[in-house]
N, C-alpha and C positions, 0 to 999 in steps of 0.2 A: 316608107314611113317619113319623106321629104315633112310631111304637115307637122307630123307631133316633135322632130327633132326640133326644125322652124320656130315652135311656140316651146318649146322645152330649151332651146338654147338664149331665151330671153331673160332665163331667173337663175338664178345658184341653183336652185330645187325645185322641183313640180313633180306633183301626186295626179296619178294615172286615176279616171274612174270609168269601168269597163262595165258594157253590158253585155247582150247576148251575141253582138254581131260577128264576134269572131268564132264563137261555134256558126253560124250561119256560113259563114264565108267559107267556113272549111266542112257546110255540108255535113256535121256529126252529131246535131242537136236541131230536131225541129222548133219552130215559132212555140211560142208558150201557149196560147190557144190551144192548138192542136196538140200540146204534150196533157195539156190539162184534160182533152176532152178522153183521150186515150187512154188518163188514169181511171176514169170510171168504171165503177164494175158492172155496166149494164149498159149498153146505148141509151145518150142520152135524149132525150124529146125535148128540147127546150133549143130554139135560136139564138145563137150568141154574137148575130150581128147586132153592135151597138151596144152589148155589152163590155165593160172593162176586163181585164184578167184576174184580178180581186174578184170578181162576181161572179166570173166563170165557175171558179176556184170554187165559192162559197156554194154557187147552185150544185156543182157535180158534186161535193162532200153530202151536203142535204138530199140529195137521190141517191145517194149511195145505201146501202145497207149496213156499211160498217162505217161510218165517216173516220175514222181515226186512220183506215185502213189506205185511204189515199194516197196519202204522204209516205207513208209505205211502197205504193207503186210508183210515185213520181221520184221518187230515190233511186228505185230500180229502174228505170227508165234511163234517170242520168246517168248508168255505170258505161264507164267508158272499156272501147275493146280494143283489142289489140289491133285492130285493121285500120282504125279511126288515125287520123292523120293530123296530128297537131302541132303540124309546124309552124303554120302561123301564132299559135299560142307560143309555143317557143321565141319565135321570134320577136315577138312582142316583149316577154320578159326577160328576155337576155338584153333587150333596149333597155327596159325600166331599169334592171340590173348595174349596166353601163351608167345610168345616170344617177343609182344611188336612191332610186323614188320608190315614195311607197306605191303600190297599186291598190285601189279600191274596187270591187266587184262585185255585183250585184246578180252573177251565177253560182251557182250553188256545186256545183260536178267539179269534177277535179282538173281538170284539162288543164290550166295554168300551173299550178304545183308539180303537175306530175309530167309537163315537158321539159322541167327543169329541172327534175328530183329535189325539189324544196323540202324542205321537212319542216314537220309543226312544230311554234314554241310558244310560252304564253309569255306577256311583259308581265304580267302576276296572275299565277296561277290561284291565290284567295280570292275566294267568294267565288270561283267558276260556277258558272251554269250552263248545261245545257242548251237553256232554253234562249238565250244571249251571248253567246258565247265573242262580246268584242275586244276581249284582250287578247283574244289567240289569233296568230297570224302562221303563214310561211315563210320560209326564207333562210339562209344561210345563217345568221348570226342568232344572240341575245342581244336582242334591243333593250335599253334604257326607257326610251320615249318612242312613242308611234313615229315619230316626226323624223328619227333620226337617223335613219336609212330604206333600202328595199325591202319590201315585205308584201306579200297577199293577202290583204284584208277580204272577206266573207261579209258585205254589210247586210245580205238577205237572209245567212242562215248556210250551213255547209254540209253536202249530205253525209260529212260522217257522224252530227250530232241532227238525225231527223226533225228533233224536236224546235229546230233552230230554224227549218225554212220556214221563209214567211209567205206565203201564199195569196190567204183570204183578206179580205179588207179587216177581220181580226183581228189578224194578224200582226198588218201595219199600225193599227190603231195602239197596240201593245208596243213595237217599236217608239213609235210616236211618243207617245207616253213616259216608255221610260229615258229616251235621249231630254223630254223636254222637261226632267225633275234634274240631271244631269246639268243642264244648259242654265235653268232659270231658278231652283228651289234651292232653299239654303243659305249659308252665307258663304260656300268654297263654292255658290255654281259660277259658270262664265260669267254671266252677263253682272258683274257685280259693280261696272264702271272702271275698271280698269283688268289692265294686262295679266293673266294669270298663267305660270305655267304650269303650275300644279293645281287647276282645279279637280273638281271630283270626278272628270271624264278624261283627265289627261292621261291618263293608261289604255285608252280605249281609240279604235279607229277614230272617233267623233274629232282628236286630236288635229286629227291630221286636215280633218274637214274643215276647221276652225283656225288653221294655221300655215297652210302650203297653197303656194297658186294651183288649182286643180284642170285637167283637160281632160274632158269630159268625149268619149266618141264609143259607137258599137251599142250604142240607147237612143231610143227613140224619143224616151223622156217625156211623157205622153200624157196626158190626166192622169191615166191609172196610179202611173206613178204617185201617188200622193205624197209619200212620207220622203223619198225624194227632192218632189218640188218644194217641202213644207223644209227641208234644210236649206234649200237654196236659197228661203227667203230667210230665215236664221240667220245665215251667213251676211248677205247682204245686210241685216239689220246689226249685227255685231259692226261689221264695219264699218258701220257710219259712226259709231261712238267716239271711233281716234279720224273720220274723212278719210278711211282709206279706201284706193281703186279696187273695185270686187276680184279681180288677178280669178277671174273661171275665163274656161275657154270650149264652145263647142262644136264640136270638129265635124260636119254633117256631111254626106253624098249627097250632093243638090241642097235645095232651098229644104231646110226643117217643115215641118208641118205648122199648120199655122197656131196651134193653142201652145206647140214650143219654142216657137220664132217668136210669139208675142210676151210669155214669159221671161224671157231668155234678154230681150230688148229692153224692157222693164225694169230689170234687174243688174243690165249694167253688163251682162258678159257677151263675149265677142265672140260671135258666130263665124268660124272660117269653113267657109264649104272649097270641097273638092269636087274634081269630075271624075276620080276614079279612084276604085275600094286600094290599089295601091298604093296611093297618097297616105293610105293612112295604115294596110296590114301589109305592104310590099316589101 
């Protein structure tokens, strides 16, 4: 973990955002493609070279015969088993842990919570939903503020509320939507020209998005991603209101692909590649 301590010993605080790579690395969760195609309840006939995972998503629910029923099987898909080895997971948040940072994550299984017997709490359990569920996190304590220690944020959806993972381009478009009534609508959203700590999303992981240097690694970060790349330009546009340095950092094995490299440049955050997945889950 030389990389993330490296860029984590340079701030008081930094928020962890984790994607699929460290179930990859430990071998217990296939690519999302292949989880996607596997939810289907019929082989599918359609080529998904060139498709996004959003589209995937959307064509195998539309061939299905019960679309609802999907999300159903990619839930049971993610359950984790006893054999499954998740020590890298462990190890990871017993790092976040030691430096007191939230994690943000963008898989939905349990594998993080459950190598460190985290247990759920919410920063306000009013107005829960299901379907949104961004006040609930893991972790040892009652937080006050997202911002204010270790916790597992769930930004895709968590399969113990089904109705939360986000999948289809739907999906994201609903996320999208409702962070950007959060961020822009009103007179308590963010952007209202100055510093807020309490606006209408600060109970919510989006807090932390908006307010901690973030290191980004184990996501490819890719097109698909939309509602991802669509916070990153958020961020950077909030921060230009007071000239502050965007403080993202993306942690890659080799050179990023080029629609994330080109992004990523764009926007001001610093690309640190390693030459081995130890640098970064070791």
């Amino acid at each position: 973990m030389g990389a993330l301590r490296e860029i984590s010993n340079q701030h008081h605080r930094v928020a962890y955002l984790i994607g699929n790579g460290p179930n990859l690395a430990a071998n217990i969760m296939p690519s999302w493609k292949d989880l996607l195609k596997s939810a289907a309840d019929r082989p599918i006939n359609f080529e998904i070279d060139g498709l996004s995972n959003t589209e995937v998503y959307d064509l195998v629910e539309l061939h299905s015969e019960n679309g609802h029923d999907v999300k159903e099987r990619v839930k049971t898909k993610l359950e984790l088993l006893p054999s499954y080895d998740i020590s890298i997971h462990r190890r990871l948040m017993e790092f976040a842990e030691s430096n007191n940072s939230p994690v943000l994550t963008t898989n939905f299984d349990e594998a993080f919570e459950n190598s460190i017997n985290a247990e759920l709490h919410h920063i306000d359990s009013k107005g829960f939903t299901r379907f949104y569920p961004w006040k609930t996190y893991y972790g040892r304590e009652q937080l006050v503020l997202p911002t204010d220690g270790f916790g597992i944020w769930k930004i895709h959806g968590d399969v113990r509320y089904k109705d939360s993972i986000r999948l289809g381009l739907t999906d994201y478009m609903g996320s999208a939507e409702r962070a950007r009534k959060l961020i822009h609508n009103g007179d308590d959203r963010l952007f209202q020209g100055k510093r807020q700590e309490f606006w209408q999303g600060h109970q919510t992981w989006l807090h932390i998005w908006f307010n901690l240097p973030i290191v980004i690694f184990g996501l490819g970060y890719g097109i698909d991603e939309v509602f991802l790349r669509w916070l990153l330009i958020e961020r950077r546009r909030y921060l230009n209101i007071y000239h502050d340095p965007m403080e993202v950092y993306y942690v890659s094995k080799g050179t990023p692909a080029p629609p994330t490299q080109n992004l990523m440049q764009n926007l001001g955050v610093t690309i640190k590649v390693v030459n081995n997945y130890s640098e970064i889950y070791g």
